[in-house]
N, C-alpha and C positions, 0 to 999 in steps of 0.2 A: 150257641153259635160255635161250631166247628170248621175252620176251612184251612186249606194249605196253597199257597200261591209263591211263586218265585220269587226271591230275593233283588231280582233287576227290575223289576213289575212296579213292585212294592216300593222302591225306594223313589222309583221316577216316578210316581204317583203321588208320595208323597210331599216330595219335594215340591212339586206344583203348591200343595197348600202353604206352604211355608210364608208365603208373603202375605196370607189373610188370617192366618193363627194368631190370636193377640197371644204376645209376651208375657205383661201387665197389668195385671185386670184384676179389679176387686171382685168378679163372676169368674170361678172357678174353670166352669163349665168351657169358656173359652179358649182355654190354652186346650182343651182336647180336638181330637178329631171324632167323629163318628165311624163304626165300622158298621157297613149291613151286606148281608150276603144272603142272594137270591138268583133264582138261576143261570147259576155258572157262572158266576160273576160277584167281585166284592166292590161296593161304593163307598167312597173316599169323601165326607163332607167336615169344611172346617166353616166359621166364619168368625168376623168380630159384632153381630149386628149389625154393620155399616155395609162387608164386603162378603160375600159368601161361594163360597165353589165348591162345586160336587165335583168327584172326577172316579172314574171306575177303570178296572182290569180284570183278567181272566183268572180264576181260582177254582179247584174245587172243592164245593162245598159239601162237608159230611153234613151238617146240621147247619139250617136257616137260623137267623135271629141277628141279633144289633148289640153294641156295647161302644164305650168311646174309652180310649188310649191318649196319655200325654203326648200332643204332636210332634216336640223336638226333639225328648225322649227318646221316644220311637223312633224317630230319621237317625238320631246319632247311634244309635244299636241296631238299626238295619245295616247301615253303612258300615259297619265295623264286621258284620256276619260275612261267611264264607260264601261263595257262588251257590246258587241251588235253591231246592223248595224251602220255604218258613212257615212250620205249622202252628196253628192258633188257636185256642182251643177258651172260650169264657168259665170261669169259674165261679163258686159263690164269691158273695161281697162288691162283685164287679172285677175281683180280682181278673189277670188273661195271661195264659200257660202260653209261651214263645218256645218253639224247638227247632232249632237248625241241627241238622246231623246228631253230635252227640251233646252239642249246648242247650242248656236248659234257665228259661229267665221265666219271672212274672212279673207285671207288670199292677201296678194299682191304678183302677180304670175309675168313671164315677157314671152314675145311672145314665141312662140313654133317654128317661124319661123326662130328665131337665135340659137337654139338647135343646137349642130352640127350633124351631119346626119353617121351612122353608118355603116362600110363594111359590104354586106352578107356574111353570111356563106358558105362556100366553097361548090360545089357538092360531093369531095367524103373529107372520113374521116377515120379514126382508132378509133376503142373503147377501152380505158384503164378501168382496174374496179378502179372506184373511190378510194377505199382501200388499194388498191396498189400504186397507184401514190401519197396520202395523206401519205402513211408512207414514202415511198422514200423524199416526203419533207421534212417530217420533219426529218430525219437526215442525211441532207444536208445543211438547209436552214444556219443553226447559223456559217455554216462557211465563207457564203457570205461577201466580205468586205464591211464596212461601209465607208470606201473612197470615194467620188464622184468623184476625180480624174483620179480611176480606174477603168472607164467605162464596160470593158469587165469580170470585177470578180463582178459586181453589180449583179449578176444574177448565175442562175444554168445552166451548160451543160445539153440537157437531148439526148441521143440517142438512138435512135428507132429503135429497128432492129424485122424480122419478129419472132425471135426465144425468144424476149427477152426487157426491158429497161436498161439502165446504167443511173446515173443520177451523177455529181459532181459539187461539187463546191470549192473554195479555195479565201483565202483574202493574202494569197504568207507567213504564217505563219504556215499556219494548211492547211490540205482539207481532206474532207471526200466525198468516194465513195458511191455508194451501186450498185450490179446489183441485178435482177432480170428476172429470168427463167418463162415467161410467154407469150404463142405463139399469136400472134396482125393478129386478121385476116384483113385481105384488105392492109398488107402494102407490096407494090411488093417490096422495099430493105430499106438501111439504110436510115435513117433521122435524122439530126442532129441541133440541136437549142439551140438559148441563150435564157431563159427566165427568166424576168425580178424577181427580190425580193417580187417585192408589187404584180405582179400577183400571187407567189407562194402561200404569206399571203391569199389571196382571192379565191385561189382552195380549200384552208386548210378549209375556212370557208363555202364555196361549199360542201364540201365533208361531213363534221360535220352534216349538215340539210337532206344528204340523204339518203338511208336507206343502209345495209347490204352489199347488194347486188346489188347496184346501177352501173352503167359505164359511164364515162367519153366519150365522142366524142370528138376529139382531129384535127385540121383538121389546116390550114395554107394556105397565102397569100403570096406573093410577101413582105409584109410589116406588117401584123399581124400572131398573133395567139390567136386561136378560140377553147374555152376550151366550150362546153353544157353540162349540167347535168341537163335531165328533161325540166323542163319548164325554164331553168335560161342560160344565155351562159355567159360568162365572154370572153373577145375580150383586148388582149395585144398588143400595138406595139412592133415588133422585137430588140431584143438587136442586133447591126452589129461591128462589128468587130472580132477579132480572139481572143477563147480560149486558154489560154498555154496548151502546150503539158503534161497533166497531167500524161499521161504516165510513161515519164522518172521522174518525181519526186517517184515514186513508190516504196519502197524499194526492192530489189532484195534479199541482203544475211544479212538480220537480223538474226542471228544465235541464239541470247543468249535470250531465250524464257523463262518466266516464266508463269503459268497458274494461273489467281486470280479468285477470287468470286468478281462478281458484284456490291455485296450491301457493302462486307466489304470492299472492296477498295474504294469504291463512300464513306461511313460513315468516313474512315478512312481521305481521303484526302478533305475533307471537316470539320472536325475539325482541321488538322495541315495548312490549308490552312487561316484559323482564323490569325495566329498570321505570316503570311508570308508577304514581302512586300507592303505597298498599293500599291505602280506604278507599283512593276512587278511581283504580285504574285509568286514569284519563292517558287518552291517545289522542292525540291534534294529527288531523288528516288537513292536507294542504294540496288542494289542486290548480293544478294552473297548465297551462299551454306545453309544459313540457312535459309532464304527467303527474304525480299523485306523491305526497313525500309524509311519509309519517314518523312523528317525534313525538318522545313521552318526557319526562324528567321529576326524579324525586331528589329532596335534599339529605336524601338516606342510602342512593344508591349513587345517584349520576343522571346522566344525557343519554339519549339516544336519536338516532335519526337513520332513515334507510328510505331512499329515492326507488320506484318503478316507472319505468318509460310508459308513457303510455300517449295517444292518441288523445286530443281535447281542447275543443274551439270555444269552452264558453268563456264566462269570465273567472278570475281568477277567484276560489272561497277556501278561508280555513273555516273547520269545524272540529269541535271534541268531541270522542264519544265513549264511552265507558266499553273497556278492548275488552273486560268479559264478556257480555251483551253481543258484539262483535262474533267473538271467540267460539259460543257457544249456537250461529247461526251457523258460521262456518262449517262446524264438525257435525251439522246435521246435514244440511246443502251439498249436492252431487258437484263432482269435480266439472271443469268446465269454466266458457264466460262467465263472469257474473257484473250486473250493470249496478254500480253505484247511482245512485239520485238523489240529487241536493238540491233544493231551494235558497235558504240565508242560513247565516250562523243563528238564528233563533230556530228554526223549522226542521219538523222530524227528516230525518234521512231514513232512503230506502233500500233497500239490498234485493236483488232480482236476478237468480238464475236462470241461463238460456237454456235449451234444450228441451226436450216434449210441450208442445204446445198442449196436450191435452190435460197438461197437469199446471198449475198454475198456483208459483208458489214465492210468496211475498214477508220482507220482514221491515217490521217500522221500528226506529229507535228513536227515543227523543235524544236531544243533543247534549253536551255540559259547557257549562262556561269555562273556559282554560285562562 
């Protein structure tokens, strides 16, 4: 294996692997990358077993053939070389001969033969536009739990229908929907999948490097799922187990609606959140007829309290609710209206931004006793 490729190529190439390289691993084999070069072009594959991406760029290649390089290794001595070509050249032992201009490194690689070997890509597929399934993550992704106990909430619901996506996730405190009104051609009915956190993290980062108007190929195995954008495919194993029935958590008859501004309820509950519990954030929302007044209080910091005028005929309810939870819908959620919905101080509240009807995007919080 001989090739020479750019120093800017190479480094944004690899960096994409960067989030699927394990660190730590009693398999050697892992923290490398693979290198293969075929025509006119060199292929970039890391994975941990669980998450795997290929990703390629333009080289020319003197001599065909494959060898793997330490991945951070590599990224942190690509990124340190001068602008320009970086030539590569395999040596015995697996050793690999690096030269930029007059710099000279070798690298100790380890066989290509214990790489693990990678599923094809399916014959048919669905194209999602990048853009759309990048917002859907993200707000979704933060309501993932962070339990590994809780195997089937480690991940986003996403379902695929020809008219349409839904995507949810929930940690059994909070969950946040979204659907979206966008017709999938090639898919003959519904499709339904668990997909894992760290894959969702690495479409996000997919999607960031392609352009506007980019689409997602979205396609499935028996045991993976096979996300391509371009020249790059990103390959998950399947979460198995069963979803709860997100459904029935859904609120039905929240009646007592109040309508806020986006940025002054986000401003507002992020300085009374300052002086709210460390362990449990709690913020008491208190609405009544003159509008919405929220106060926290620790006996480590102090009081707080901060009034918004608002508009609201029902009856008068406080409620608590954990201001990260809150906190962390907001700074997904587009600026704009957004409708509060409450029931009783026992019963989930709901958070509901206005704007595009064709997107429809919902977050349920359970409440705290204050």
């Amino acid at each position: 294996m001989e090739f020479t490729v750019t120093k800017a190529d190479l480094a944004r190439e690899l960096s994409l692997t960067q989030g699927v390289v394990e660190r730590k691993t009693t398999i050697p084999i892992l923290s490398n990358v693979l290198f293969e070069t075929a025509g006119g072009r060199l292929a970039i594959t890391a994975t941990d077993l669980e998450l795997s991406i290929e990703t390629s760029c333009e080289a020319k290649v003197k001599k065909e053939g494959a060898g793997t390089l330490p991945a951070k290794k590599l990224l942190d001595l690509v990124r340190l070389l001068p602008e320009g070509d970086v030539r590569f050249k395999l040596l015995e032992n697996h050793w690999v001969q690096i030269v930029s201009d007059r710099k000279n490194y070798k690298l100790v690689g380890l066989s290509k033969d214990n790489f693990p070997a990678l599923p094809a890509f399916p014959a048919s597929s669905v194209r999602i536009p990048s853009k759309v399934l990048a917002d859907m993550v993200l707000k979704t992704t933060f309501a993932i739990s962070t339990e590994e106990s809780r195997y089937t909430l480690s991940g986003a619901l996403a379902v695929l229908k020809p008219e349409g996506i839904l995507m949810v996730a929930t940690d059994g405190h909070r969950l946040a929907i979204i659907e979206v009104d966008r017709k999938l051609e090639g898919l003959p009915g519904e499709v339904r999948t668990l997909v894992p956190k760290k894959a969702l993290g690495e479409i996000l980062r997919l999607a960031g490097e392609a352009g506007e108007d980019a689409e997602i190929e979205f396609a499935q195995d028996e045991s993976h799922l096979f996300f391509r954008l371009g020249p790059r495919l990103l390959i998950s194993r399947k979460l198995t187990g069963q979803f709860p029935n997100y459904e029935a958590v859904l609120p039905r008859d929240n009646s007592k609606v109040v309508v806020l501004d986006h940025g002054e309820f986000h401003d507002a509950l992020r300085r009374v959140s300052q002086l709210a519990d460390s362990r449990s954030h709690a913020v008491k929302l208190t609405v009544a007829s003159e509008g919405i007044e929220l106060s926290a209080s620790s006996p480590d910091f102090g009081e707080a309290k901060e009034a918004i005028e608002r508009e609201y005929k029902g009856d008068p309810i406080s409620i608590g609710f954990n201001a990260e939870y809150l906190l962390d819908f907001l700074a997904a959620s587009p600026e704009g209206p957004l409708s509060l919905e409450l029931k009783d101080e026992q019963s989930a509240g709901q958070l509901r931004p206005g704007g595009d009807p064709s997107i429809r995007y919902r977050y349920v919080v359970m409440p705290m006793r204050i």
